[in-house]
C-alpha positions in Angstrom: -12.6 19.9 -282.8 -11.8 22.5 -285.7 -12.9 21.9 -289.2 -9.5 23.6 -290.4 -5.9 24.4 -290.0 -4.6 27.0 -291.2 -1.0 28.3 -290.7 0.1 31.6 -291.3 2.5 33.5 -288.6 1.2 31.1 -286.2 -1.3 27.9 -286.6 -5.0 28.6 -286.4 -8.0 26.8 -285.9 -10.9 27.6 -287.4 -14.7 26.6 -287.0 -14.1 25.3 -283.8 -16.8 22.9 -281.7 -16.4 22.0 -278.1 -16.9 17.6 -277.8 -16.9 15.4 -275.3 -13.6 13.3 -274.6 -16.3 10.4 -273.8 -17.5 10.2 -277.8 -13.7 9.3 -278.7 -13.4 6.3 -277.7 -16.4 4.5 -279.8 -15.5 6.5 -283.1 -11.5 6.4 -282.8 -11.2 2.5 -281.5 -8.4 2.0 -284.1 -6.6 4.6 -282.6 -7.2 4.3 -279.0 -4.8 3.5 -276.8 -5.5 1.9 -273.4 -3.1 0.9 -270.4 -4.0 -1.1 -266.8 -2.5 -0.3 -263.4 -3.3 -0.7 -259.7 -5.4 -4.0 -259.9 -6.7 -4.8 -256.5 -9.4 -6.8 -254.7 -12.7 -5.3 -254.0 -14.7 -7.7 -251.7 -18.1 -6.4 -252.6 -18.0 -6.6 -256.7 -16.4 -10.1 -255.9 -13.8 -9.4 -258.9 -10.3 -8.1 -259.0 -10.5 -4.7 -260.5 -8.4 -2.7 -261.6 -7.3 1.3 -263.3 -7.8 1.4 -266.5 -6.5 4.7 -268.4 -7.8 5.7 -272.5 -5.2 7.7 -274.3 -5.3 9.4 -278.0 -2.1 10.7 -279.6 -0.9 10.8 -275.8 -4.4 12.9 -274.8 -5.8 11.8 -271.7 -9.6 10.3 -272.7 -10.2 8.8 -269.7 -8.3 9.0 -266.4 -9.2 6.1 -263.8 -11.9 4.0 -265.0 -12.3 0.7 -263.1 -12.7 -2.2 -265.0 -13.0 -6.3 -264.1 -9.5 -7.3 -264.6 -9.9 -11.3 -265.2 -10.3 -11.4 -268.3 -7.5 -8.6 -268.6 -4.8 -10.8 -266.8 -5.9 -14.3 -265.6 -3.3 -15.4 -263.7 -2.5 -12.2 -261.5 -6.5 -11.7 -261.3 -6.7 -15.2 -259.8 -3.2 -14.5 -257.5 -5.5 -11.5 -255.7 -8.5 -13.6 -255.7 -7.0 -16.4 -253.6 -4.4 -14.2 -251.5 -7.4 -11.7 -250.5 -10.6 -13.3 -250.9 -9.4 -16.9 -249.9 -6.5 -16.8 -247.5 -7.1 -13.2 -245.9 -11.2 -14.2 -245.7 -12.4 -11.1 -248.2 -15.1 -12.6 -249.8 -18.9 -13.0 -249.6 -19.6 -16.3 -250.7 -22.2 -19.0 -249.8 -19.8 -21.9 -249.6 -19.4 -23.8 -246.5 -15.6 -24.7 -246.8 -15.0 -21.3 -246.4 -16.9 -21.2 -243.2 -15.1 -24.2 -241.7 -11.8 -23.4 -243.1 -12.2 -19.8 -240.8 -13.5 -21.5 -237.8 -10.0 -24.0 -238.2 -7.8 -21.5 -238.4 -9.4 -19.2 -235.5 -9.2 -22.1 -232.9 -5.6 -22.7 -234.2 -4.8 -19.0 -233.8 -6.7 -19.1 -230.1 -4.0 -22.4 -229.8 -1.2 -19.5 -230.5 -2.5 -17.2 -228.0 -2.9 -19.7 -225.2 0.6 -20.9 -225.9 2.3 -17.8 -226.4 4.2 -18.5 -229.7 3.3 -17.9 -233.9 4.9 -20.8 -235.1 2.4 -23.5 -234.4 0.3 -22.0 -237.7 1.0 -21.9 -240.8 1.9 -18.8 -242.7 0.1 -17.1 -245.6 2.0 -18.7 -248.4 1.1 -22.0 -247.1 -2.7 -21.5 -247.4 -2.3 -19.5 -250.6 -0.4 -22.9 -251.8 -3.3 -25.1 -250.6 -5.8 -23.3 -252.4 -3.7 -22.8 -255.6 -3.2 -26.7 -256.3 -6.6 -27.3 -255.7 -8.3 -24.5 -257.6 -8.6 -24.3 -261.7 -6.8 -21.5 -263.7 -9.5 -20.0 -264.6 -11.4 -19.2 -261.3 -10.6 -15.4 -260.5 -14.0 -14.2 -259.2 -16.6 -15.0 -256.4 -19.0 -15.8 -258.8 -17.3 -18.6 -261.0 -15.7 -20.1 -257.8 -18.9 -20.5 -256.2 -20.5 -21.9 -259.6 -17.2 -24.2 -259.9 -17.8 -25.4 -256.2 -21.3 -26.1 -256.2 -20.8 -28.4 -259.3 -17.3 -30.3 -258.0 -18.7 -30.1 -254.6 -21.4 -33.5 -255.4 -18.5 -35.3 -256.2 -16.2 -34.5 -254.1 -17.9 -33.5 -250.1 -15.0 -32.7 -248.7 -13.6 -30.0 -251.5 -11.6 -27.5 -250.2 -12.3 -28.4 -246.9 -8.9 -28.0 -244.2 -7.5 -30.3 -242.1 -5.3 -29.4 -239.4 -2.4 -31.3 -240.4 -2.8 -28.6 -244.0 -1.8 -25.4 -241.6 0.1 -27.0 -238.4 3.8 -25.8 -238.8 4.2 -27.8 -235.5 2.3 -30.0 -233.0 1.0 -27.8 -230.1 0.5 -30.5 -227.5 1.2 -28.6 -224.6 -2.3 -27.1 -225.0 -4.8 -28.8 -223.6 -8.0 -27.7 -222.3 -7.1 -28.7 -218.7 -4.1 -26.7 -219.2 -5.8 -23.5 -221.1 -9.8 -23.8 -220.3 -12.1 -22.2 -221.9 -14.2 -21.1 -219.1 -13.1 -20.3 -215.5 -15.2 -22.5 -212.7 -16.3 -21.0 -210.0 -19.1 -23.2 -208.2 -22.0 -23.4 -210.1 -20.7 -20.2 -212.3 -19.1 -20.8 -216.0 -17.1 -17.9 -216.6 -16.0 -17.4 -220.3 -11.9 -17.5 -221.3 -10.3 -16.0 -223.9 -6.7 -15.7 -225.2 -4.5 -13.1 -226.5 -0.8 -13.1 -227.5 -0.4 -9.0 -228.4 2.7 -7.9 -225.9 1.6 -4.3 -225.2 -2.0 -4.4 -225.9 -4.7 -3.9 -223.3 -6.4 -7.4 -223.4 -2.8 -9.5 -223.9 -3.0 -12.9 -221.8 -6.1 -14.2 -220.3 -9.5 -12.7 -220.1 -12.6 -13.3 -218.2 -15.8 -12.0 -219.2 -17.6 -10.9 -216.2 -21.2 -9.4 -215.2 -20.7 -6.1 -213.0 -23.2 -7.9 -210.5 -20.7 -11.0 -210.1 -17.5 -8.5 -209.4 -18.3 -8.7 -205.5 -18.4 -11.9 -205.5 -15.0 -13.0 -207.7 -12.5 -14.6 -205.7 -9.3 -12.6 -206.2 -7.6 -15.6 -204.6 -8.4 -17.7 -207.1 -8.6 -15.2 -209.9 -4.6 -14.5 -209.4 -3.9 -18.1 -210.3 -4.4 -17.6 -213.7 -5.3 -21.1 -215.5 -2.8 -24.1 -215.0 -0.9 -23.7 -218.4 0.7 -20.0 -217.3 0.9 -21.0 -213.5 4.6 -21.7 -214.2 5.8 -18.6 -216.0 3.9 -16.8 -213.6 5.4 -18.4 -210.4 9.1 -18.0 -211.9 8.4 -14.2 -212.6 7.0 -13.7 -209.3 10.0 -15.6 -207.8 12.3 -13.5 -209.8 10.9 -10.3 -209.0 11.6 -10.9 -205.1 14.6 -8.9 -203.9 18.4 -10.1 -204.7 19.0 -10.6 -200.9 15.9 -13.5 -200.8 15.9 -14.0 -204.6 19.8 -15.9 -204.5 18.1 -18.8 -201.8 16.3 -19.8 -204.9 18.5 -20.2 -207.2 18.2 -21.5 -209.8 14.7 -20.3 -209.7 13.2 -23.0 -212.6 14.3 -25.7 -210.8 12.7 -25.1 -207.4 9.5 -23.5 -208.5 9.5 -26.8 -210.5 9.4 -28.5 -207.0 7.3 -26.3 -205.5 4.3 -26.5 -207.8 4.8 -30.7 -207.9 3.2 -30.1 -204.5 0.8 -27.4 -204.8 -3.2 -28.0 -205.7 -3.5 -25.8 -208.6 -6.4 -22.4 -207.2 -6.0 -23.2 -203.6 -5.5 -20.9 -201.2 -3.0 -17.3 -201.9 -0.6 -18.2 -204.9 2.1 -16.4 -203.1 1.4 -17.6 -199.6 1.1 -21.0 -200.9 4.3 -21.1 -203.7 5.9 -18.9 -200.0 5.0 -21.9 -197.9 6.7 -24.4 -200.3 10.0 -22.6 -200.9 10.2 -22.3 -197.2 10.0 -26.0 -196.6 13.0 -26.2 -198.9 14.8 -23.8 -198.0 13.9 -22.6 -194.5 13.7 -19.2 -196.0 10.3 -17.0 -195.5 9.4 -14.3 -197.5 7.5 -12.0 -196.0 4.0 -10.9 -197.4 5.1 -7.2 -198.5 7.8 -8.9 -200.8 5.2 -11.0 -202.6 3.0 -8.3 -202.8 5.6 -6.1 -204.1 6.5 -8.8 -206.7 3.3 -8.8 -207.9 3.1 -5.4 -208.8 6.0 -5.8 -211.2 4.8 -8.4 -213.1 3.9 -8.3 -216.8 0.2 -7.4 -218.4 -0.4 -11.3 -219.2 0.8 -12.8 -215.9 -2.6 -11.6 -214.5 -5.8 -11.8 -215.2 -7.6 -9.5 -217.6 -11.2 -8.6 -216.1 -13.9 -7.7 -219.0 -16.4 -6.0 -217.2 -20.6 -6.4 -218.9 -23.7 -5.1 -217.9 -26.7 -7.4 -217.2 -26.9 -7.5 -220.8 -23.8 -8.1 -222.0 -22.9 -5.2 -222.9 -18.8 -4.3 -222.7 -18.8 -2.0 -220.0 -14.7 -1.4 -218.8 -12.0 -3.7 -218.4 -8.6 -4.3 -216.3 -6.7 -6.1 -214.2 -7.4 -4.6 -211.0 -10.5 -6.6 -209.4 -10.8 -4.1 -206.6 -10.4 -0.9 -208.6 -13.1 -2.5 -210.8 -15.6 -3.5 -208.4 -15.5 -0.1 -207.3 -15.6 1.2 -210.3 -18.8 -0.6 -211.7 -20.3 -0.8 -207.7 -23.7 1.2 -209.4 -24.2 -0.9 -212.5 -24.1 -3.7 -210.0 -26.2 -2.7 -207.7 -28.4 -1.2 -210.6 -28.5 -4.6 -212.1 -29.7 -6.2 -209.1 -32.4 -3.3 -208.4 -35.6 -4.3 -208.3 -37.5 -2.8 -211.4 -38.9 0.4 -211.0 -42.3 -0.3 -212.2 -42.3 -3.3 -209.6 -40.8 -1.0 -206.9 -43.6 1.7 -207.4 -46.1 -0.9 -206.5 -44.6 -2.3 -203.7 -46.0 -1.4 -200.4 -43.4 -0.5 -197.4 -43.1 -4.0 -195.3 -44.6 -4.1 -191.6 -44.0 -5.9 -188.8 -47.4 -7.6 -188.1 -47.7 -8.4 -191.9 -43.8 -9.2 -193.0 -44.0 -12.0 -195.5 -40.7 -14.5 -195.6 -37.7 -13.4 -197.3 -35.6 -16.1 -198.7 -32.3 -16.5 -197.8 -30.6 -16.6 -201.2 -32.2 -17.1 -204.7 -30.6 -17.5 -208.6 -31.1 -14.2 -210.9 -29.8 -14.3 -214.5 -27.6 -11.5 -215.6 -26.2 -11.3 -219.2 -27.1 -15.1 -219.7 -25.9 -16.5 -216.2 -27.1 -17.5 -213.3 -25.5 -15.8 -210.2 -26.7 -15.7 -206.5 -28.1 -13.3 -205.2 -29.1 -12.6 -201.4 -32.8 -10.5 -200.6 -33.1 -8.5 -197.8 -35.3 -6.1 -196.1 -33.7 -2.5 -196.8 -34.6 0.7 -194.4 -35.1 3.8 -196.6 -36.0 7.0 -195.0 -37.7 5.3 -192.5 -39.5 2.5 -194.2 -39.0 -1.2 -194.8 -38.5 -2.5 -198.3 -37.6 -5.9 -200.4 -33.9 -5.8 -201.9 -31.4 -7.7 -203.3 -27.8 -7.7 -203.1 -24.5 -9.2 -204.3 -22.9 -10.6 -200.9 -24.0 -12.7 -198.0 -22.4 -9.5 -195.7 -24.0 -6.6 -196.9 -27.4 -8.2 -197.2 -27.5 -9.5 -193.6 -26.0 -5.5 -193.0 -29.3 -3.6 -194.7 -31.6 -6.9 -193.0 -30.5 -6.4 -190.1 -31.2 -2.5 -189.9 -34.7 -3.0 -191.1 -35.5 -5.8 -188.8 -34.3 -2.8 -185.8 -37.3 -0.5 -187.4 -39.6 -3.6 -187.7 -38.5 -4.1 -183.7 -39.6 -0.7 -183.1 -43.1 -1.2 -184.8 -44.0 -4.2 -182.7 -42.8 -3.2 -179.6 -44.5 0.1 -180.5 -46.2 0.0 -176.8 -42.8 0.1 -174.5 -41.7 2.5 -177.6 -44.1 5.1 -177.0 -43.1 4.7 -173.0 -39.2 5.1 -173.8 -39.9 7.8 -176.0 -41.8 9.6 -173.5 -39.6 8.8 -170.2 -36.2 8.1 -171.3 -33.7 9.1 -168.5 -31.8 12.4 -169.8 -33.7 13.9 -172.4 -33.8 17.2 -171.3 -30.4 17.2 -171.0 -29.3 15.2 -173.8 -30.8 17.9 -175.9 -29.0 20.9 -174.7 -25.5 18.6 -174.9 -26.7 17.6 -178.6 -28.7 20.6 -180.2 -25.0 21.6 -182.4 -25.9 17.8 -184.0 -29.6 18.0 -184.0 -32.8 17.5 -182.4 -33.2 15.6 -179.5 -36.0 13.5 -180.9 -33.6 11.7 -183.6 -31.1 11.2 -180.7 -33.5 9.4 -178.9 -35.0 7.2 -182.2 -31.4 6.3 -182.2 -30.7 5.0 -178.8 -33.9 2.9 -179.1 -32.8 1.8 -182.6 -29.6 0.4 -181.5 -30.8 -0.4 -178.3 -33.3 -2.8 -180.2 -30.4 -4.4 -182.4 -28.1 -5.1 -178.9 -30.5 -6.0 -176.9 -33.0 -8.2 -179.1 -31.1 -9.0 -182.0 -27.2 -9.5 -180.8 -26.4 -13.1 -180.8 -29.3 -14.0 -182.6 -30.2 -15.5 -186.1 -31.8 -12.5 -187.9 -35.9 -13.5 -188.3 -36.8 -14.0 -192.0 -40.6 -13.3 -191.9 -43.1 -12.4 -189.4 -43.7 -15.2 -187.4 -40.1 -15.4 -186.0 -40.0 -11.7 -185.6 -43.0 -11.3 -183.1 -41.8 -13.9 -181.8 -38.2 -13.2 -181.0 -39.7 -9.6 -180.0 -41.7 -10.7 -177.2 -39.1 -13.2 -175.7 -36.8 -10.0 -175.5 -39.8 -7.7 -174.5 -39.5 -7.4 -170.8 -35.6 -7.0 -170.9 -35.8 -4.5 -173.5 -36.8 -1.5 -171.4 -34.0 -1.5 -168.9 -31.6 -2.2 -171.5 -32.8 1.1 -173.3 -33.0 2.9 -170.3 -28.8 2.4 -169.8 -27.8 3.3 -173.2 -29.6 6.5 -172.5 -27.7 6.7 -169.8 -24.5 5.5 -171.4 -25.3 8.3 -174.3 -25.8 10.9 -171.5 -21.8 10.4 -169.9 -20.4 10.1 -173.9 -22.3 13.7 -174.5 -21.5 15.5 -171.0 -17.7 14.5 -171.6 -17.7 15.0 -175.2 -18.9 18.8 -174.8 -16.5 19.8 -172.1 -14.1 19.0 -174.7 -15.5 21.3 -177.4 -15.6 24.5 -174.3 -11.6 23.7 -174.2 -11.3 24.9 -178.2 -12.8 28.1 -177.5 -10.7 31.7 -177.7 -7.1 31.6 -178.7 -4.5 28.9 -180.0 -1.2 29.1 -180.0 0.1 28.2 -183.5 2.6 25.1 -181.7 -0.7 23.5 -180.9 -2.4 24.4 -183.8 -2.2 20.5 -185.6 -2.1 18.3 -181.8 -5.9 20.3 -181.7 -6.6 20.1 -185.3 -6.0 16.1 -184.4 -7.8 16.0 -181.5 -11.0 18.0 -183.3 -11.1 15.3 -186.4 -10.8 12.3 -183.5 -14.1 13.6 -182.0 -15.5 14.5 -185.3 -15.2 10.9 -185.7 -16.4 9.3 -182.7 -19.3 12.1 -181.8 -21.6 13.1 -184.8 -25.4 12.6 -185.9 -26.5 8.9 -185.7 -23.0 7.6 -183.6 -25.3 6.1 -181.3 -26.7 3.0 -184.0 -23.5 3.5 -186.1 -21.4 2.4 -183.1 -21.0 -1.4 -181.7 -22.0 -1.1 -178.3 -19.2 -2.8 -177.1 -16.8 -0.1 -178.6 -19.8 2.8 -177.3 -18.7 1.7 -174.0 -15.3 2.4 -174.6 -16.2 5.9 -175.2 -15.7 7.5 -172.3 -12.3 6.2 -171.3 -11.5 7.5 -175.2 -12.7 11.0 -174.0 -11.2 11.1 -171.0 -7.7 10.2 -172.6 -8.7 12.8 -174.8 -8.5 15.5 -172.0 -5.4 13.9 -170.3 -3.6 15.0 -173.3 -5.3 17.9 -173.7 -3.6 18.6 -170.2 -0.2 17.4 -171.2 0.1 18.9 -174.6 1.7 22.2 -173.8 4.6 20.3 -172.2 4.9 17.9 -174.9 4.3 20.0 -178.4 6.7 18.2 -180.5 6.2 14.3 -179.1 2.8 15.1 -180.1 2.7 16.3 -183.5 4.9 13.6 -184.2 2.2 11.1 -183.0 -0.3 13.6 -184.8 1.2 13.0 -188.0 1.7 9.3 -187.4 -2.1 8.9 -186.4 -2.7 11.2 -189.2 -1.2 8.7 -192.3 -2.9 5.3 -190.4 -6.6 7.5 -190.0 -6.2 7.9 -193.8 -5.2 4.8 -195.0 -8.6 3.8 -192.6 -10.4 6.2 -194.6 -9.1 5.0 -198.2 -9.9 1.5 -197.4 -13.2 2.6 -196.0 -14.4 4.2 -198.7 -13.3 2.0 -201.1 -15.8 -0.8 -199.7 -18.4 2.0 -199.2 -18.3 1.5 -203.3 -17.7 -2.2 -203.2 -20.7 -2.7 -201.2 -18.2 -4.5 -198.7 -18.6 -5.2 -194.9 -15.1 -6.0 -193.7 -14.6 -7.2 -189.9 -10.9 -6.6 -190.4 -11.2 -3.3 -191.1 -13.4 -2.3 -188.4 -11.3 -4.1 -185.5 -8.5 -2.0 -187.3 -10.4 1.2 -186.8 -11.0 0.5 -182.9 -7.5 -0.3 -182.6 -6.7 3.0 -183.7 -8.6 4.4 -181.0 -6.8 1.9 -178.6 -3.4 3.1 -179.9 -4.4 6.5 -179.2 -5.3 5.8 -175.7 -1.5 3.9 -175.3 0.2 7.1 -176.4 -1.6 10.0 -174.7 -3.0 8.4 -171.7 -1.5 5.0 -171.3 -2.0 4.6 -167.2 -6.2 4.3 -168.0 -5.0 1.3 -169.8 -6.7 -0.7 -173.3 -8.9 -3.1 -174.2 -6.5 -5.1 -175.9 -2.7 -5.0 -176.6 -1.6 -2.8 -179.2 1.3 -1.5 -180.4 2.2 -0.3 -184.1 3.7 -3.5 -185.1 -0.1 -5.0 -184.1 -1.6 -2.2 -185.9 0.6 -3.4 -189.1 -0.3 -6.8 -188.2 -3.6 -6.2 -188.4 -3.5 -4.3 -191.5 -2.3 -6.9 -193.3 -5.3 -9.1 -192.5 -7.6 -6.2 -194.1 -5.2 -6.5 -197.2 -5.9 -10.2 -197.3 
């Protein structure tokens, strides 16, 4: 401010004073010019606000001051207030046809998801027109709409609340909770459903919400079906995605997946062996397994099942639509959810024979607010017998069935001291096995799984104490001889199995560099610390007709370099598919027959091509070996 002007070659100011631009406005109101812009809902004020901007003489007095704009501009504050805070759901407000207007419109969007269309609800402008005929002009703000509603609300109960027929733009009676279920059944288990329709996202289609506990146990069979409203869409894609040489006997594909699924049981069975079996009696054409499974990869996100993946808590842990991936994936927050505390565990005392308590057989154990069945066992850990749970009926009676050979050994401890001590072989089964280890973990071993052919093979496995001692002394008196031949057994596999190591000593000629390589991962894989309990005994008898195939090719290979490297490599892809598969359940907690009559038919198949005039157990070929893979892959 300058108390004069004064003008002479240019304009001066003179006794100048700095002020605030703030002390303007209340002292030059008649002069004041002010202007509105940018109005705008703000949830938490409750109140459309908006810009407002103080000019004088065209100076700037104040920039961006928000102001309450209702009073300013009732019908665009009230506009905002109802598009925002009504229809979008931006408000805080007490009243409870807010509330139950939301919880309408979320089970009619969950009726868009399930049906896989936006046109069944109404849009935006329809809601904003429901609340604008309803709502007085002057009602702009949270707080005069809640004041307005409490006082209308005694006359009128049902103010502002929806009905569906106020935001249906169509019927939707194709969606029916037999057709789109909330939860997924499975026995006593409730699973929890949800719905998405977001193309591209990672939860689009159908979720289940799953404890990492209850992944073992999930059916993938049944999980594949989906729920009965997408079975259709589902089967036609998979139908479609078949190749062009099968596809064309289905044509056109709506009609006879139609038929098909007239006749089908909706969760029964394989989806594509079933849907397979169907279109076969039609047609008379099969399609193979390998083209369903092939279809089935090429299907879109919401044509299978989502898998939400929680802790025993509920807590979001992972998610996809791979089952196996998944239960691998989460295989230690399962078995860490099943664990018995670590408090408890400190406390508990290693189990004996003489004083072994009944274990149950199965028992219920809530995890993230459901019940799921579990199965106790007794578990061997370095040597001692512990209580433990676990997800599946097979790898429970697995670890019980291991503890109950160390519980064996404690009660027969007196013919165990006598075995230990007399053993046919020793001597010499510990210079054959000292590159493994000692001799005295050999022999713990051979009485180990001595114990589990002899006393427990075709028997059910004892649950407590009783049954134990008593199943131990009906096998008692058979048990030594049956000891005694393993050791024997053990002594041939070992005396054969380390002539074949002399044979790798000194030089190789680079040709026979991978048929040895081969032959040196085969043994690595039969002979190695703790084969003896690892390996059935009816396949440890097999062992030394395996080793002595072993040498007859040894003996032919120099003759035959470039058969066998093709049957190396050959043996080489099946032994690692083996191993995939292998350790995949290793993190599944899986025990899968299949798999292991695969593995022995390897052996089998390696005896056929190297040494086929000592003959095999059972036929095999590579078209069996396929075979048989295929019942691994379910």
């Amino acid at each position: 401010m300058a108390a004069e002007l004064v003008e002479t070659t240019k304009l001066f100011a003179r006794m100048v004073a700095k002020i605030e631009p703030d002390w303007l406005e209340p002292l030059a109101g008649h002069l004041i010019k002010t202007n509105h812009f940018e109005p705008h809902w703000e949830k938490r004020r409750g109140q459309v606000v908006a810009f407002e901007q103080v000019t004088l003489y065209g100076l700037i007095v104040i920039g961006r001051r928000p102001v309450h704009y209702g009073p300013i501009d009732p019908p665009v504050a009230r506009e905002l207030f109802i598009r925002e805070g009504l229809v979008r759901g931006e408000i805080n407000s007490r009243a409870k046809c807010l509330s139950a207007n939301r919880q309408l419109l979320e089970k009619l969007d969950e009726l868009e998801a399930k049906a896989r269309r936006r046109d069944i609800l109404a849009d935006e402008e329809t809601l904003f027109a429901y609340y604008d005929a309803r709502l007085p002009a002057d009602i702009y703000q949270t707080a005069s709409f809640e004041k307005w509603y409490a006082r209308e609300r005694q006359n009128q109960p049902d103010l502002l609340l929806m009905r569906e027929e106020d935001v249906l733009a169509r019927e939707a009676s194709e969606v029916t909770a037999a057709q789109y279920p909330d939860r997924l059944r499975l026995g006593d288990l409730h699973l929890s459903l949800s719905y998405q329709f977001e193309p591209g996202t990672a939860r689009d289609g159908v979720t289940v919400r799953v404890p990492a506990p209850l992944l073992p146990q999930l059916p993938a069979e049944r999980i594949d079906w989906l729920v009965p409203g997408l079975l259709y869409d589902k089967a036609v894609a998979l139908v479609r995605n078949l190749p062009k040489a099968i596809r064309k006997s289905f044509v056109p594909v709506p009609d006879f997946v139609r038929a098909a699924l007239e006749r089908i049981t909706f969760g029964e069975g394989s989806l594509p062996q079933v849907l397979g079996r169907e279109l076969q009696r039609m047609t008379g054409v099969r399609v193979a397994d390998e083209a369903w499974a092939e279809a089935a990869t090429q299907l879109d996100d919401h044509l299978r099942m989502n898998i939400e993946v929680v802790d025993a808590q509920g807590k979001f842990l992972g998610e996809g639509r791979d089952l196996a991936e998944l239960t691998a994936r989460f295989a230690e927050a399962s078995q860490a959810a099943l664990a018995i505390p670590q408090a408890d565990k400190e406390q508990q005392r290693p189990v004996e024979a003489k004083a072994f308590a009944s274990v149950a057989e199965k028992a219920q154990q809530k995890v993230a607010g459901l019940s799921m069945t579990v199965y106790p066992a007794l578990v061997e850990e370095q040597g001692e017998v512990k209580e433990g749970r676990f997800p599946t009926q097979a790898e429970a009676d697995y670890q019980h069935r291991r503890a109950l050979q160390r519980l064996l050994l404690q009660q027969l401890a007196e013919p165990a001291k006598y075995l230990r001590a007399k053993l046919p072989g020793q001597t010499e089964m510990g210079l054959l096995y000292r590159e493994l280890g000692r001799v005295e973990a050999l022999v713990e071993d051979i009485l180990l799984a001595s114990l589990d052919s002899c006393v427990l093979q075709g028997e059910s496995l004892p649950r407590d104490g009783a049954a134990l001692a008593a199943l131990a002394e009906r096998k008692r008196a058979a048990w030594n001889e049956h000891a005694e031949r393993l050791a024997r057994l053990v002594l041939d596999i070992l005396k054969l199995w380390h002539g074949l190591q002399k044979r790798f000593k000194g030089k190789v000629e680079l040709a026979m560099t991978v048929p040895l390589n081969d032959v040196k991962g085969q043994l690595a894989n039969l002979v190695y610390p703790g084969f003896v309990r690892a390996t059935p005994l009816e396949w440890l008898k097999e062992y030394p007709r395996y080793l002595k195939a072993i040498e007859q090719r040894l003996d032919k290979v120099a003759g035959q370099v470039q058969r066998d490297r093709v049957w190396s490599g050959e043996l080489g892809e099946l032994w690692a598919q083996y191993q995939a598969r292998l350790a995949k359940h290793a993190q599944e907690g899986k025990r899968d027959a299949e798999l292991q009559v695969y593995r022995w038919m390897l052996e089998e198949y390696r005896v056929s091509l190297f040494a086929q005039q000592l003959g095999t157990r059972l036929p095999v070929s590579d078209k069996r070996l396929a075979k048989q893979w295929s019942q691994v892959e379910g």
